[in-house]
C-alpha positions as CSV (number, residue, x, y, z in Angstrom):
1,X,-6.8,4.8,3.8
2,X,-3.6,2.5,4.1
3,X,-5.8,-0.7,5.1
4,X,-7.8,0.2,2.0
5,X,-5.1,0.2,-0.5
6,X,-3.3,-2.5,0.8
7,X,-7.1,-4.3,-0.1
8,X,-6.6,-2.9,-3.6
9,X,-3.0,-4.1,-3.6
10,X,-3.8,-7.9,-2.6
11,X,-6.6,-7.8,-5.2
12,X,-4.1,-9.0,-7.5
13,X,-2.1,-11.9,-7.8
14,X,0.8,-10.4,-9.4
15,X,0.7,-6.6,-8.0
16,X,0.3,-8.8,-4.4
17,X,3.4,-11.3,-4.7
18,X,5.4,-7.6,-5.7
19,X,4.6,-6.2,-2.7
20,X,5.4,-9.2,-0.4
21,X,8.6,-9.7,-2.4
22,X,9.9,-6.0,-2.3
23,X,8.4,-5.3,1.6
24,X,10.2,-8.9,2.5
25,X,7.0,-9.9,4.4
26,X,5.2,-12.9,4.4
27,X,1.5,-13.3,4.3
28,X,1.6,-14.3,7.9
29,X,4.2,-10.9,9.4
30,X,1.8,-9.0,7.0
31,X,-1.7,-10.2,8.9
32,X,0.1,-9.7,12.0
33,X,1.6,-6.2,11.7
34,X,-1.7,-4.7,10.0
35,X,-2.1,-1.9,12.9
36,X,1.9,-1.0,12.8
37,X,2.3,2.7,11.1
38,X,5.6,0.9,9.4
39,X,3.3,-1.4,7.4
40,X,1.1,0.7,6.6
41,X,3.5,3.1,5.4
42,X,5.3,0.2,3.6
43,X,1.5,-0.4,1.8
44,X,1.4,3.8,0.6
45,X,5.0,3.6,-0.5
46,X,4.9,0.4,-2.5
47,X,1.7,2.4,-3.8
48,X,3.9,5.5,-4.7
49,X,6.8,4.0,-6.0
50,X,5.0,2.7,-8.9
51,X,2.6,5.4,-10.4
52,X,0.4,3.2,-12.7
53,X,-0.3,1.2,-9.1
54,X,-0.6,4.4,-7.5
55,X,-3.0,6.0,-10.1
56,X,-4.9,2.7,-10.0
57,X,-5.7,2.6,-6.2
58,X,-6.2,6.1,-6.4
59,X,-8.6,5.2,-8.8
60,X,-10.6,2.5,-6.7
61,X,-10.5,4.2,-3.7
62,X,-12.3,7.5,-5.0
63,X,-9.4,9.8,-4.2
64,X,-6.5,11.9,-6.3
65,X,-3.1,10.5,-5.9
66,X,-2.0,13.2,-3.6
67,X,-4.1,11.9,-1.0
68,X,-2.3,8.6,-1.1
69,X,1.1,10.7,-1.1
70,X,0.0,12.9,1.9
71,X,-1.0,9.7,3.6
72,X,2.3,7.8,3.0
73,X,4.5,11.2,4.1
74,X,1.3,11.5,7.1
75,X,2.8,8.2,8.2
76,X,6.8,8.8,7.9
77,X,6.6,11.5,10.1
């Protein structure tokens, strides 16, 4: 579910260069910690920090919100 909202998230321009600036990574760390739990995490908590983003993806990916919230606190644990 991460993987797919961080598709959602790079889908745009501006909502992409917010993520890389407030997560610190590049476009090159991103591509290479895609399988780490703390980048995906730091994909569903960029996602719930912002609910229009998070009500958005939620939207595109077919699911409620909460999903995306159980996923991020899934991921923290």
């Amino acid at each position: 579910m991460a993987l797919q909202a961080l598709g959602w998230v790079l889908s745009d321009e501006d909502r992409a260069s917010r993520f890389l600036a407030l997560t610190g990574l590049t476009p090159d760390a991103l591509r290479e910690s895609l399988a780490e739990p703390g980048t995906l995490g730091a994909v569903l908590e960029f996602l719930c920090s912002h609910e229009p983003d998070l009500v958005g993806a939620a939207d595109a990916l077919g699911v409620k919100p909460q999903t995306l919230v159980g996923a991020r606190e899934s991921l923290s644990r």
